[in-house]
C-alpha positions as CSV (number, residue, x, y, z in Angstrom):
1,X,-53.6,5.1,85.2
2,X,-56.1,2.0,84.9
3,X,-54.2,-1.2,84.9
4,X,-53.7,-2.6,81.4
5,X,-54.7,-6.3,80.2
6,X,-51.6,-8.2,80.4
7,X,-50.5,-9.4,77.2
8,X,-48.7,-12.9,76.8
9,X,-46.9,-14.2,73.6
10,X,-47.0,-17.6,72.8
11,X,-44.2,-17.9,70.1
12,X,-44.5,-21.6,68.1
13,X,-44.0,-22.6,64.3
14,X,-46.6,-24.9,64.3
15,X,-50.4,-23.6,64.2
16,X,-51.7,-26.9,66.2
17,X,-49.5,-26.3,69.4
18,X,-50.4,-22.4,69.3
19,X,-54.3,-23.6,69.3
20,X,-53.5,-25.9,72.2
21,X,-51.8,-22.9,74.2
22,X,-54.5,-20.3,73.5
23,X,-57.3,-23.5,75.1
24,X,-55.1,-23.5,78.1
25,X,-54.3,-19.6,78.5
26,X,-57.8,-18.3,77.8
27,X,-59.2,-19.1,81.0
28,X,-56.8,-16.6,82.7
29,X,-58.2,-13.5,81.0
30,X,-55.0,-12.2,79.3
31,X,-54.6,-10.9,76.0
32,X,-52.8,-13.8,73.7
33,X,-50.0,-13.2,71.0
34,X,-49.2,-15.4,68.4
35,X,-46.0,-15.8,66.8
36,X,-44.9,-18.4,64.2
37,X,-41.6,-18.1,64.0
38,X,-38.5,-16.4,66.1
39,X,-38.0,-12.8,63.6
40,X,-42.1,-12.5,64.2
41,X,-41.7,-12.4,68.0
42,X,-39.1,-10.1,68.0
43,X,-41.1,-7.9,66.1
44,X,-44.0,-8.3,68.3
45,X,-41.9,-7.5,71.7
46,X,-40.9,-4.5,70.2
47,X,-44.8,-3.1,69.3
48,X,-46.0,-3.9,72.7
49,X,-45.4,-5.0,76.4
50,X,-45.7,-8.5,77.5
51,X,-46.2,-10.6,80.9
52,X,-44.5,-13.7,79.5
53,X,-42.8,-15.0,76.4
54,X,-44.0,-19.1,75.7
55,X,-41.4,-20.0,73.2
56,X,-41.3,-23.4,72.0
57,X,-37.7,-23.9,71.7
58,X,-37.2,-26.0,68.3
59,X,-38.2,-24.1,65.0
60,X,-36.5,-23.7,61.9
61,X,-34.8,-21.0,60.5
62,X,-34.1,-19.8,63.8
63,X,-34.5,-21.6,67.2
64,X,-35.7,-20.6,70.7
65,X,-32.4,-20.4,71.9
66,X,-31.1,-18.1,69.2
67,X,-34.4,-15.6,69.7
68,X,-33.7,-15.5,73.6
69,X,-30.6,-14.5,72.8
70,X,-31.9,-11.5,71.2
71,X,-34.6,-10.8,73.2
72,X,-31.8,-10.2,76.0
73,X,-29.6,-8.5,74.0
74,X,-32.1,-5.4,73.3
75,X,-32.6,-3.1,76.0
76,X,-36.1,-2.7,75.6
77,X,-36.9,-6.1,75.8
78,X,-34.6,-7.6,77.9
79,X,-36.7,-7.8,81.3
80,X,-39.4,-9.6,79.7
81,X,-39.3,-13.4,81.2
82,X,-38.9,-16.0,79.2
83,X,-39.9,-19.7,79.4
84,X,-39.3,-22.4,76.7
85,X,-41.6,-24.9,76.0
86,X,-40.2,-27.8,74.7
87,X,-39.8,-31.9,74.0
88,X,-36.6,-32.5,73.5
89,X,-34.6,-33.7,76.7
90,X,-33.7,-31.9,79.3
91,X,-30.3,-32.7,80.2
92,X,-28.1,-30.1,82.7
93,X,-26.3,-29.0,79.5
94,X,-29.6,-28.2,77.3
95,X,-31.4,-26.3,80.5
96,X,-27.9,-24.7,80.9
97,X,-27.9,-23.7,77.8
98,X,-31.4,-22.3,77.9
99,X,-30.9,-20.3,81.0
100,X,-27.7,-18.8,79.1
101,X,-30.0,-17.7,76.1
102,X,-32.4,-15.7,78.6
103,X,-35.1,-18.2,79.7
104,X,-36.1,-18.2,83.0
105,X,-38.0,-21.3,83.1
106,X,-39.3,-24.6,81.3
107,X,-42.8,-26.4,80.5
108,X,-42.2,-29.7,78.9
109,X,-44.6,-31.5,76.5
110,X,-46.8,-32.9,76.4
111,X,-48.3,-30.1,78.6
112,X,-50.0,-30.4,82.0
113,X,-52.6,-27.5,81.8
114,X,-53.0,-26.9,85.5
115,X,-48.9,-26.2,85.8
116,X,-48.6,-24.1,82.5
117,X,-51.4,-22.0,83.8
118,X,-49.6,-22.1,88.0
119,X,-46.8,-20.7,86.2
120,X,-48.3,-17.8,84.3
121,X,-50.1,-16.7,87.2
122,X,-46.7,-16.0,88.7
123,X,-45.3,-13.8,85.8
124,X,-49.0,-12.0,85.6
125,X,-48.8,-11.5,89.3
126,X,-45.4,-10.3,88.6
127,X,-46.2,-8.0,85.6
128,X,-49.2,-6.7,87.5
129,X,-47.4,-5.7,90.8
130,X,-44.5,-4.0,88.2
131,X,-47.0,-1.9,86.8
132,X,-48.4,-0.5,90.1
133,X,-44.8,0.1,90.9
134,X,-44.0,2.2,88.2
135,X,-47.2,3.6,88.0
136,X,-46.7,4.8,91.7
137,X,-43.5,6.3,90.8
138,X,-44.4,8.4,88.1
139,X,-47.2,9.8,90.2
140,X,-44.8,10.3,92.8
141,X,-42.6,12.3,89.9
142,X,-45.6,14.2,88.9
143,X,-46.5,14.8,92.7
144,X,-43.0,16.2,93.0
145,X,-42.9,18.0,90.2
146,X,-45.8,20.0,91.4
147,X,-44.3,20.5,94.4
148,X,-41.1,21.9,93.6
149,X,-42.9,24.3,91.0
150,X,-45.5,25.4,94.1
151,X,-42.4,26.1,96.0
152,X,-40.9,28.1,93.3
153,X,-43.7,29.6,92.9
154,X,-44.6,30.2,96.7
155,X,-40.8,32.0,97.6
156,X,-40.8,34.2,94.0
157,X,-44.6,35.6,94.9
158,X,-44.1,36.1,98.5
159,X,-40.8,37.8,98.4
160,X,-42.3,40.7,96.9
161,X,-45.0,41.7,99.5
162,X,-42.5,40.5,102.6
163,X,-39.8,43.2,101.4
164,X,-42.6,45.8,101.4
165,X,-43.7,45.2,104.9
166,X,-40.2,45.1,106.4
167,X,-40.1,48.6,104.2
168,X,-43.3,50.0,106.1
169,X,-42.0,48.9,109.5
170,X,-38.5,50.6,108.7
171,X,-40.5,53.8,107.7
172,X,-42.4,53.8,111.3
173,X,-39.7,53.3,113.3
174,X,-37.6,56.0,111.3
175,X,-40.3,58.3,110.9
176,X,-42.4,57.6,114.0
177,X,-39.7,56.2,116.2
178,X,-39.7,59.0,119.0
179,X,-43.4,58.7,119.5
180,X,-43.7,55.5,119.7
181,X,-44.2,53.9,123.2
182,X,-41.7,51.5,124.4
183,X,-43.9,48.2,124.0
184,X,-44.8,49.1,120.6
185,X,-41.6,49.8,119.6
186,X,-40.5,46.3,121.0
187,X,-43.4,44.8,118.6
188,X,-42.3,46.3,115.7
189,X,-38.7,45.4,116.0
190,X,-39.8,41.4,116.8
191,X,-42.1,41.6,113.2
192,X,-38.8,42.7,111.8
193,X,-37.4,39.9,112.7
194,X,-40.1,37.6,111.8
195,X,-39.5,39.3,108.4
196,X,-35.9,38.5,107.9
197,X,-36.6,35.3,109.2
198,X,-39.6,34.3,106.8
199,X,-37.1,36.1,103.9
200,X,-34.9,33.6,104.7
201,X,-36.9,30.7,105.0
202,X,-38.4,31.7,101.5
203,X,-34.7,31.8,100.3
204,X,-34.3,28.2,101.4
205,X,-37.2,26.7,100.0
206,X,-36.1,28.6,96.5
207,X,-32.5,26.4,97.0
208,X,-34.1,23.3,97.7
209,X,-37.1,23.5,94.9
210,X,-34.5,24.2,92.2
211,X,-32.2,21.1,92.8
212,X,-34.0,19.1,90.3
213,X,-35.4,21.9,87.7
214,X,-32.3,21.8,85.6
215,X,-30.2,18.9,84.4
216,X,-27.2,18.5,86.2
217,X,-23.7,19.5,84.6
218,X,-21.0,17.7,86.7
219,X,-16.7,18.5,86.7
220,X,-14.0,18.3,88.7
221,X,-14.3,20.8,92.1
222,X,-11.4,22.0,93.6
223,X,-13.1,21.8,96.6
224,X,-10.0,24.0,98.8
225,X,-11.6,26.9,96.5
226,X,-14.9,26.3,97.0
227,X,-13.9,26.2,101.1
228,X,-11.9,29.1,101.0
229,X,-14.9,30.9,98.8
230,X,-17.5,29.4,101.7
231,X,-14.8,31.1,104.2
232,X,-14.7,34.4,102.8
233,X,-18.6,34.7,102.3
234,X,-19.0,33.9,106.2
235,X,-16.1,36.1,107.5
236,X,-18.3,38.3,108.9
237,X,-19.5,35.3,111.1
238,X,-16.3,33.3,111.9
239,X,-14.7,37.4,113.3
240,X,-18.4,37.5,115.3
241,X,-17.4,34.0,117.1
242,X,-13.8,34.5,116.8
243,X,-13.5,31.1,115.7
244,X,-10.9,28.8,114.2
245,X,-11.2,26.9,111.1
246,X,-8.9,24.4,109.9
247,X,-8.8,23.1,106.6
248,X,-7.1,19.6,105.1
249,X,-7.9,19.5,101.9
250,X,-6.0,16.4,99.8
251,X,-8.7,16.0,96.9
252,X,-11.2,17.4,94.7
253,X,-14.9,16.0,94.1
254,X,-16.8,15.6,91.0
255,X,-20.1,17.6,90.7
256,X,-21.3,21.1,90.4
257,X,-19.3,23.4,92.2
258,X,-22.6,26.2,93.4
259,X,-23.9,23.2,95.2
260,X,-20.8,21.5,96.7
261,X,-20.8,25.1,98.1
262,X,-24.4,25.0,99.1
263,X,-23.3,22.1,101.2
264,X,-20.2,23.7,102.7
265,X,-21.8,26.6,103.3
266,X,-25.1,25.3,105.3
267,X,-22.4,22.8,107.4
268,X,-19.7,25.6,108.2
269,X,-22.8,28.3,109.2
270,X,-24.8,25.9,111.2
271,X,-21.3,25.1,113.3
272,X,-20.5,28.4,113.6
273,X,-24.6,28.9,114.6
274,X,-25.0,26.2,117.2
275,X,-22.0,26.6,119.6
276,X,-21.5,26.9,122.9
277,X,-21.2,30.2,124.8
278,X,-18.1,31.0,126.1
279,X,-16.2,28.7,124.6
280,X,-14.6,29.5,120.6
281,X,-15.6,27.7,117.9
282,X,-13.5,25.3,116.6
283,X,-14.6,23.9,113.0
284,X,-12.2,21.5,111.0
285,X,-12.8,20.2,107.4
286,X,-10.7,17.4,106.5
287,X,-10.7,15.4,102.6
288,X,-9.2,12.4,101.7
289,X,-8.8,10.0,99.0
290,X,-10.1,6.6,100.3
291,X,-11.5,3.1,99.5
292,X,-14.5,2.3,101.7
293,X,-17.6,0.7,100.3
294,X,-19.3,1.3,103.7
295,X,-19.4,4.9,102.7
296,X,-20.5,4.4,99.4
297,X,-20.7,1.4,97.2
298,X,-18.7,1.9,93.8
299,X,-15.6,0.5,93.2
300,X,-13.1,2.8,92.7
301,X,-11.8,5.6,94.6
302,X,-14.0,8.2,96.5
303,X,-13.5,11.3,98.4
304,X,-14.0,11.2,102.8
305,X,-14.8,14.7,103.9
306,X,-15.5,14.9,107.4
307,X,-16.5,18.3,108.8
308,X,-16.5,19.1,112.3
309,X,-16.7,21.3,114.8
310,X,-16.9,21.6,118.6
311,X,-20.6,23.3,119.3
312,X,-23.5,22.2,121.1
313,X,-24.2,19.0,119.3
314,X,-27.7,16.8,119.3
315,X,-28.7,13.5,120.6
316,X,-27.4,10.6,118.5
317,X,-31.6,9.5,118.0
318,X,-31.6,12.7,115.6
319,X,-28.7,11.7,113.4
320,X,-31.1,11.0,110.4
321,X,-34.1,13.2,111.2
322,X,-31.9,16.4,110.7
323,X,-32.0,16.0,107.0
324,X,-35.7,16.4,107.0
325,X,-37.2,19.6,105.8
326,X,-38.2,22.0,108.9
327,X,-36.7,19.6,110.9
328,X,-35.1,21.4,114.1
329,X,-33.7,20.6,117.2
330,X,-33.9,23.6,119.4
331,X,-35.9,26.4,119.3
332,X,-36.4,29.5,117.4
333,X,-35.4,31.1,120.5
334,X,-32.4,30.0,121.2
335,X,-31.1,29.9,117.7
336,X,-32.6,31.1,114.7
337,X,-33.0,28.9,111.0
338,X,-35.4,27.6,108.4
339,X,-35.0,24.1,109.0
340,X,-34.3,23.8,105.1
341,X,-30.4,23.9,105.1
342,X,-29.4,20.3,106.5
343,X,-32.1,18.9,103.9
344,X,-30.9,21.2,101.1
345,X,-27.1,19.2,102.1
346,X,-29.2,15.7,101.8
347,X,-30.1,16.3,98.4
348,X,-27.3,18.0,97.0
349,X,-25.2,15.2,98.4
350,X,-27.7,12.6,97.3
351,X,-27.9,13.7,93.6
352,X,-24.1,13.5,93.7
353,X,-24.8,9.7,93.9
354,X,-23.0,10.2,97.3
355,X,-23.9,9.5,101.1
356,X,-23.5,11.8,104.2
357,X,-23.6,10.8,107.9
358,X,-24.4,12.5,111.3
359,X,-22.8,11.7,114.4
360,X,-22.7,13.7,117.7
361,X,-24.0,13.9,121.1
362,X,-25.3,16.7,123.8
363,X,-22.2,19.2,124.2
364,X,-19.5,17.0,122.1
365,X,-19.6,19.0,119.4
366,X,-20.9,17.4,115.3
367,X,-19.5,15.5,113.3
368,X,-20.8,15.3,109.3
369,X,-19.3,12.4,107.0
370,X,-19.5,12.9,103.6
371,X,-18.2,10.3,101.0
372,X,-18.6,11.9,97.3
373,X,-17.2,10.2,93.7
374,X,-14.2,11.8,92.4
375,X,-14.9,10.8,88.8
């Protein structure tokens, strides 16, 4: 988007010190605004977007202090700046006063023109480097957008044609199986496995495009159901690794309860994926109501979940990098995963407007934090 003329409104009752104004402005190429009284300028801010507000601050019927008042008061134009120009004195309790209405700063009459125009040139710099913020962000939106819907549309269309070659290889080695030389056979069952791996990687990228399509719908989670739900759905797993789980549950969270099990159910398969051979799993969940702003900054109450578990663990340099997507640690031969799952956590947990922290080292087992509203 091509950067628009900054527009400044110099607000005065009397048509003389408006002249003088526009003299001294013009020289900065901005777009000038005139307004002869206070209801004029507020009907001004609200047709268009402004640098700066030059409001002399005695005019009848209603004064500058009374308009910056308003002007703060209404959402949309409460972040435009504000500076009164004015002749009357300056005492600590009439710039106190100003500063209470709104204002932001002061040029006194008569005017110096090479201040009044020092000062603008901070508020357009200001304006201008706003703009390319929020210009950068909605492009960054857009940019995501299209990401997320290339994603979806990536794992939907690629599903189809994966599930009919895993079909063709099942049909050789069922049908053909007996004839088939060793090596070959070996090949075909390693593209299997490239197949169910790619199936799930595809399944991944579907959980973590879709976060953001829909609007969120947020309630209380019993979150010992959505554990023991987690539990049963990776039974097959914890009876594989003959582990132990323990659970401590002595809250619920606030959010929606198919991601808060997303989020269980990537921790409590990872742990029960990364341990240590010969030695059984032992994975503990533990909740509790607490007050720590260095976990999350609100002011009331939030819910500690700590989830741990006894496996291989990483180096401590990794504790933020794992929540990058594709982001892994060891290698597909060792353990198999997407690299999605820990990310997938990071944005579920962040779009709860909560926080979540890694700590562990080489063979001492992982540790996840999590810190989530409760209202």
């Amino acid at each position: 988007m091509r950067e628009m003329t900054p527009r400044i409104l110099v607000v005065d009752d009397t048509p003389e010190n408006l002249y003088v104004m526009r003299r001294i402005l013009e020289p900065l190429g901005v777009h000038i605004v005139e307004a002869g009284s206070g209801e004029e300028a507020l009907a001004r801010l609200l047709e268009d977007r402004f640098a700066v507000v030059l409001m002399d601050v005695q005019m009848p019927e209603m004064d500058g202090f009374e308009t910056a008042s308003l002007i703060l008061d209404n959402p949309k134009t409460s972040c435009v700046p504000i500076v009164f120009v004015t002749a009357l004195n300056t005492t600590a309790g009439f710039v106190s006063r100003g500063y209470e209405s709104g204002a932001v700063d002061y040029l006194l009459k008569p005017l110096d023109e090479n201040i009044v125009r020092s000062k603008v040139r901070v508020f357009l710099k200001l304006f201008s480097q706003q703009f390319s913020l929020e210009s950068a962000k909605r492009e960054l939106v857009r940019s995501n957008r299209e990401l997320e819907e290339f994603a979806l549309i990536v794992s939907h269309d690629l599903k189809a044609p994966l599930r009919h070659i895993g079909s063709y290889i099942d049909n050789v080695l069922e049908d053909e199986g007996d004839s088939i030389g060793a090596q070959s056979k070996e090949y075909l069952k390693k593209a299997q496995n490239s197949c169910s791996s790619l199936s799930r990687m595809l399944d991944g990228l579907r959980e973590y495009a879709v976060l953001n399509a829909k609007p969120p719908a947020f309630a209380t989670v019993k979150l010992e159901g959505v554990l023991q739900r987690v539990i049963d759905d990776v039974r097959e797993n914890i009876n594989e690794a003959n582990a132990v789980i323990n659970l401590d549950i002595k809250s619920d969270v606030y959010g929606e309860e198919d991601q808060i099990y997303l989020v269980f159910l990537n921790l409590i398969s990872n742990a029960l994926k990364y341990r240590k051979e010969s030695v059984r799993p032992h994975i503990s969940v533990v909740s509790e109501i607490c007050h720590d702003s260095s976990l999350l900054d609100i002011s009331g109450p939030l819910c500690k979940i700590t989830v741990s578990d006894n496996g291989i663990g990483f180096e401590g340099k990794y504790a933020e990098s794992i929540f990058k997507p594709f982001k892994r640690l060891v290698s597909k031969s060792q353990f198999d995963g997407t690299g999605i799952g820990l990310s997938t956590v990071f944005k579920i947990i962040k779009r709860h407007r909560g926080s979540i922290v890694a700590n562990s080292a080489p063979g001492e087992g992982a540790t996840f934090c999590i810190a989530l509203p409760i209202d």
